[in-house]
N, C-alpha and C positions, 0 to 999 in steps of 0.2 A: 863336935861331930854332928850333934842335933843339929844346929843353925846351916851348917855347910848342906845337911839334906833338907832342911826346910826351902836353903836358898833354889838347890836342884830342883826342886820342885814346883818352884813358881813358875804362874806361867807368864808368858809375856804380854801384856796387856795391849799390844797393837797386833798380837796374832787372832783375839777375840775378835774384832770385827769380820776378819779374811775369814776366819771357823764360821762364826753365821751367814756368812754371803754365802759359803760355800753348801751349808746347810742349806739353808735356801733354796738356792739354783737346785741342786739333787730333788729336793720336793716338790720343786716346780714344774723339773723335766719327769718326774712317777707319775706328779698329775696328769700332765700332757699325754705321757705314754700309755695314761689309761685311756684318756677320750679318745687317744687313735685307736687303739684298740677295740673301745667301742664301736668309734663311728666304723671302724671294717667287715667289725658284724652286720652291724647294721646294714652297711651301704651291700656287704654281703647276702644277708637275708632280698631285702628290696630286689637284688638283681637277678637273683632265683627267683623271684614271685614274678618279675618283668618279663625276664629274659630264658629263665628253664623252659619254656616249652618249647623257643626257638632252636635253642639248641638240641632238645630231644631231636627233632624235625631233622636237622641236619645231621646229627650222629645214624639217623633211620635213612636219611637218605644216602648217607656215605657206604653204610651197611648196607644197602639194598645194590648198591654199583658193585661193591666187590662178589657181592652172591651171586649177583647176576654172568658175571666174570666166570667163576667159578663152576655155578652147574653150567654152564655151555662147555664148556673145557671138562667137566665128570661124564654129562649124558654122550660127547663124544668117544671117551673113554671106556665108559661100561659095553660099548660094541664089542672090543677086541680083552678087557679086562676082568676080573672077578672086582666086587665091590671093596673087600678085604686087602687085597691088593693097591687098588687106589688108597684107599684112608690111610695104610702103613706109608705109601708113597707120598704122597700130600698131604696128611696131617690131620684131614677132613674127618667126621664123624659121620659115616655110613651105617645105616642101618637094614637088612632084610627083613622087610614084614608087613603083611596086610593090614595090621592093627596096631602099629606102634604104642607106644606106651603113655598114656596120658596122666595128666596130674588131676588131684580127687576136685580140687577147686583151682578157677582160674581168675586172678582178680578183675578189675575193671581196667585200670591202665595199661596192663598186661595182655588183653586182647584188643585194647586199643590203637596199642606198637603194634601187633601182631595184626590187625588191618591196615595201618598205615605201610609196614612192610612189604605186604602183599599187592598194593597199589604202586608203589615202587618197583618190585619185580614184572608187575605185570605190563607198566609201560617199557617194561625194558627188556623182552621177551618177548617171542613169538605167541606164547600159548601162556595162560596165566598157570601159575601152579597151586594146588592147595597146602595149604598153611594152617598146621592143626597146633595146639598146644603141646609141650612136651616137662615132663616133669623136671622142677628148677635143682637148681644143684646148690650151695653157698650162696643162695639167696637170690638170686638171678634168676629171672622169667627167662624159661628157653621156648623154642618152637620147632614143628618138623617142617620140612618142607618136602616137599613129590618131586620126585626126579625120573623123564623120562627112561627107561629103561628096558629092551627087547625080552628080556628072560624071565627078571624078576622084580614085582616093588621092592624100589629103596627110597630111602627115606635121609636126607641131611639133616644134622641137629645143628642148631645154631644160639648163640644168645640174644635177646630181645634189647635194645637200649632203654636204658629208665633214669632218668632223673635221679641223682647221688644227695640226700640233705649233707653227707658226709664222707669221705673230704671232698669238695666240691672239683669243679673242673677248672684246669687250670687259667684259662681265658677268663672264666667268673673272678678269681684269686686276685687274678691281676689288675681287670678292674675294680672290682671292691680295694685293693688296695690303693688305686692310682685317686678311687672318690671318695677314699677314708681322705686323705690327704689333702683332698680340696676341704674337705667340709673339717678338717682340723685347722685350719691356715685360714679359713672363714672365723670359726669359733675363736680361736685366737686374734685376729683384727677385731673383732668386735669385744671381744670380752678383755683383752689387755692391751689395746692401742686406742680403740673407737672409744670406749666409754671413757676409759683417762683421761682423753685429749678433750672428749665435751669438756669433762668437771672443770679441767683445764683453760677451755673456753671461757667458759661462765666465769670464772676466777679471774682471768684476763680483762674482760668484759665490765666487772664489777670493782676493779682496782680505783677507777677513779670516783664511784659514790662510795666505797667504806676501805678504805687503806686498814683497817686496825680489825678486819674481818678474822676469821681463823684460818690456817694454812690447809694449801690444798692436798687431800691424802698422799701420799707417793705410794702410787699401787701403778698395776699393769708391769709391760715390758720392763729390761734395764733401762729404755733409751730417754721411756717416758717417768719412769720415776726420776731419772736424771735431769729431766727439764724440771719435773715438780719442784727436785728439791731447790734448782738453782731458782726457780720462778719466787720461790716461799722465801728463800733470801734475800732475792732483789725487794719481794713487797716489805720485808723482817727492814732492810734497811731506810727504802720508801717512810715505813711508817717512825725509825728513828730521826731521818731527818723533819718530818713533821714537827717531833714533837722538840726536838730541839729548836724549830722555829718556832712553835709557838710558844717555846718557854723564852726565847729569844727576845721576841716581842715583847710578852708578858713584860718582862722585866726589865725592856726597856721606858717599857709605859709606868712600872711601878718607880721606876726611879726616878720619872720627868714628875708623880704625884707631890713629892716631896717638896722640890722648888716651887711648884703651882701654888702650892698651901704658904711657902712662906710668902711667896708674892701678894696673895693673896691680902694676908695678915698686914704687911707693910703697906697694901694702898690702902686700908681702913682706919690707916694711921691721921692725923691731920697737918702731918709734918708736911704734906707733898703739896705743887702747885697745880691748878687747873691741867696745866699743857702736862707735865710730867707723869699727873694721874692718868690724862687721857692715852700718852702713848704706854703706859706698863700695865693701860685695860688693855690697850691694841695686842701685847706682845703677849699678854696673859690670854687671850682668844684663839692668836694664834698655836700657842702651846697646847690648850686644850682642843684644840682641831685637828692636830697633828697627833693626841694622843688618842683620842678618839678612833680617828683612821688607822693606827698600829694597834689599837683592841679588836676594832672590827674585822681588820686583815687576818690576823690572828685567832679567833674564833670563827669566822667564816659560817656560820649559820648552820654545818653539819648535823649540829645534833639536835636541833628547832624538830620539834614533831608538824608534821605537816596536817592541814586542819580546811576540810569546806570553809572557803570565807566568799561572798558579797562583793566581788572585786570592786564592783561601783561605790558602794558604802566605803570599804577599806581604803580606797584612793581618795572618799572626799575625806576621810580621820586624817590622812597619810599628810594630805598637804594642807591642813588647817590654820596650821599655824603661816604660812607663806601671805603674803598682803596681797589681799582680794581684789584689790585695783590693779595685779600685777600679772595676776593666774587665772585663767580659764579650763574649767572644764566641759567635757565631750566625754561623757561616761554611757554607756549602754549596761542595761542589766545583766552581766553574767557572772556565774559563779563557779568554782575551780579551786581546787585541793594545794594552798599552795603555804610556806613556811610565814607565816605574817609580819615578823618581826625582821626577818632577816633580807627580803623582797622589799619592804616596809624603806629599810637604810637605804637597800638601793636607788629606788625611787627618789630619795631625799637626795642622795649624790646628785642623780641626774637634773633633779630642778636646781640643786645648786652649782652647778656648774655650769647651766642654763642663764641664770641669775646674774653670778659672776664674770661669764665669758661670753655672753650672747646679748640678748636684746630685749627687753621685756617689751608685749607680754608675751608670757610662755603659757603655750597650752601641754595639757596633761588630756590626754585623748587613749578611750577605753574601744575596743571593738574586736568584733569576731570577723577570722578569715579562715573560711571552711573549716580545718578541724584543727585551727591555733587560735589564739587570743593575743592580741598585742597591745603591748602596754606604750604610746608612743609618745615623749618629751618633745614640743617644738616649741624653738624661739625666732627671735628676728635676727641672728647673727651674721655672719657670713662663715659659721661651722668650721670645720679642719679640712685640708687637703684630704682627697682619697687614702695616696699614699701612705699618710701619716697613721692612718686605722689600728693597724695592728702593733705598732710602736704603744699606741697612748693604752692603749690595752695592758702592756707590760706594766711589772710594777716599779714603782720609782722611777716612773719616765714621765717626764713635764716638757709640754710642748711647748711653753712658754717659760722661761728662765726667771720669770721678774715675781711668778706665782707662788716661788718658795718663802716667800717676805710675807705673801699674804696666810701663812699655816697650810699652805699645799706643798703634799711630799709626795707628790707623786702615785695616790693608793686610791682614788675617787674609782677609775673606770675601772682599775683592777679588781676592786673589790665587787663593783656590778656584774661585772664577766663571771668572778668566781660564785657570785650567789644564784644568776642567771645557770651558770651549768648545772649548777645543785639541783635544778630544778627543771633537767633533760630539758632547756629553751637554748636559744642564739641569740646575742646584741648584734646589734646591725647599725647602720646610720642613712639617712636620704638627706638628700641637697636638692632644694629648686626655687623658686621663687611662688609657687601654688604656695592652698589655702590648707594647714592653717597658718603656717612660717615658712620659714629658707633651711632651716637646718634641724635636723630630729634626730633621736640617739631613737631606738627601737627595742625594747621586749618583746622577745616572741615564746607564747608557752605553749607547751603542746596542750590538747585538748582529750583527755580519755574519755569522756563521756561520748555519749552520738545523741542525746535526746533535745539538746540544747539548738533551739530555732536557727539559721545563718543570717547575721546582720548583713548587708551592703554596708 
């Protein structure tokens, strides 16, 4: 009996999520329904301060047409009628009396309607009439007004128009409520669409320098946390397939270590003959150039702290070891925030592929152009097709088929391209027959500083 009511009582664990969304949504829509609330006061208050005295104006002047109406139609009347008689008749407030009845204090706004009235009636009449104050009733400024009359003064009571702080007039309601609504549908694009979608941006923006960043909040609207959350997935997988290639590699490279060592071990043997040692050096070079290039593809230089270096000085360490009868350089002094180690290989790819595929000698040429730095490799080749640009780019793409024999897999310009982006630059290439070669692979880095002189 226990168990069967424990079971009843459990709840269903896929109706918890629906409870909190729905939780949610209710507290999002109280929020909202208070800043509308607000903004209508608000936009309420502003519109009385703007707009109440226009409207006074107009309620004084609407009143002023209908009084005007009116005593023409009573002073004609009081000819053939008693005053008593009209006001039961009409509805009108008649009064008999030389001195009507005045109130002990008159405010200031209250004889201010009470001159504006009077400028109203009196464009609207033959003879102006006088307009005295008349004691208020339920809080309302009233006033007399003089009506001609052959027998005896009478006197109309009337009420004064005044500005209401409470409950306002319905034309103000209506717009106060129509510019609550803009300025709620404001505040919400900015506060749950505008700002999400920046973080959004910038998250977008920065997937390609850090994949392994933290996910973007899912806040704002449904629509945009619904993009967050699909966005933080796409990156969640992004950053799994990374790291499956780089473990990929890794452990490709760790497994070619093993055969290398024993190769190694066996040419120091003295069993082997000149020729035989010579090609199991060849093959053993090849091997470590091919494992080299799948360590380097594989770490890609991301996490190198990037450091002020001497880019002149760092390109003459860079190619030191290369045979000086073979390499020129063309360095100018400048210096630039840039990863050294990882810039450092690329540089090396590119002289060696210079080396291997082109024509010595190769120049290594350093200069500034307005506000980038280019790093540019030229030799005496006859270079690549245009076309072929973005191919050789890709990884394990060899433009030449016979290059695999020599420990190239295809990861030389890939890996340039990926260290160059690291480093917000573009690889490019020139073909011509000018000075200093026929064919150059190109580094271009941008420049943040501005104090650095411009070379020609």
């Amino acid at each position: 009996m226990a168990t069967s009511l424990c079971r009843t009582a459990r709840r269903d664990p896929a109706e918890m999520p629906r409870q909190r969304g729905l939780t949610r949504g209710l507290a999002r829509f109280g929020a909202w329904g208070t800043a509308l609330m607000a903004c209508w006061m608000l936009a309420l208050l502003l519109l009385q301060v703007l707009f109440g005295r226009q409207l006074e104006r107009i309620q004084t002047l609407q009143l002023g047409r209908d009084l005007a109406l009116n005593i023409r139609l009573t002073e004609l009347t009081l000819e053939r009628y008693p005053p008593s008689l009209i006001s039961e008749l009409t509805g009108l407030e008649l009064v008999v009396s030389a001195q009507p009845a005045a109130p002990d204090r008159e405010s200031q706004a209250a004889a201010q309607r009470r001159q504006e009235l009077r400028q109203v009636l009196c464009s609207r009449l033959t003879h102006c009439r006088e307009l005295r104050p008349a004691p208020s009733r339920a809080g309302t400024p009233e006033a007399w007004i003089e009506l001609f009359s052959p027998l005896e003064p009478v006197w109309l009571r009337t009420p004064l128009p005044m500005s209401r702080a409470w409950p306002p007039p319905p034309t103000l309601l209506l717009l106060a409520l129509v510019g609550a609504t803009v300025m709620t549908g404001v505040l919400y694009l900015l506060l749950d669409v505008a700002r999400p979608l920046r973080k959004l941006e910038d998250a977008v923006s920065r997937v390609g320098e850090d994949i392994n960043r933290e996910p973007v909040p899912e806040q704002g609207s449904a629509e945009v946390r619904r993009i967050s959350r699909r966005f933080n997935a796409m990156v969640h997988r992004l950053a799994e397939g990374e790291k499956e290639r780089a473990t990929m590699l890794a452990g490709i490279a760790h497994d070619l270590r093993a055969p290398l060592t024993r190769l190694q071990f066996r040419l120091s043997m003295p069993e082997l003959n000149s020729e035989e040692r010579t090609r199991c050096h060849s093959d053993l070079e090849a091997l470590e150039r091919i494992t080299g290039q799948f360590l380097l593809y594989a770490g890609g230089g991301e996490r190198e702290e990037s450091v002020e270096c001497p880019l002149d000085q760092w390109l003459a360490e860079t190619v030191a070891g290369q045979p000086r009868d073979q390499i020129q350089l063309e360095l100018s002094p400048i210096s630039l925030p840039i990863r050294p180690v990882a810039l450092g290989r690329a540089v090396s790819n590119l002289i060696d592929n210079a080396f291997s595929h082109g024509t010595a000698p190769v120049v290594v040429r350093l200069r500034r152009r307005g506000a980038e730095v280019a790093i540019e490799v030229w030799d005496q080749g006859q270079g690549m097709p245009a076309n072929a640009w973005e191919r050789a780019l890709q990884p394990f793409q060899r433009l030449d088929s016979a290059r695999g024999s020599q420990g190239h897999c295809g990861l030389g310009l890939a890996i340039v391209n990926h260290v160059v982006r690291t480093h917000a630059g573009r690889l490019s290439i020139r073909q011509g027959n000018g000075d200093p070669g026929r064919f150059a692979v190109i580094i271009t880095l941008p420049v943040k500083e501005t104090k650095m002189p411009d070379i020609p």
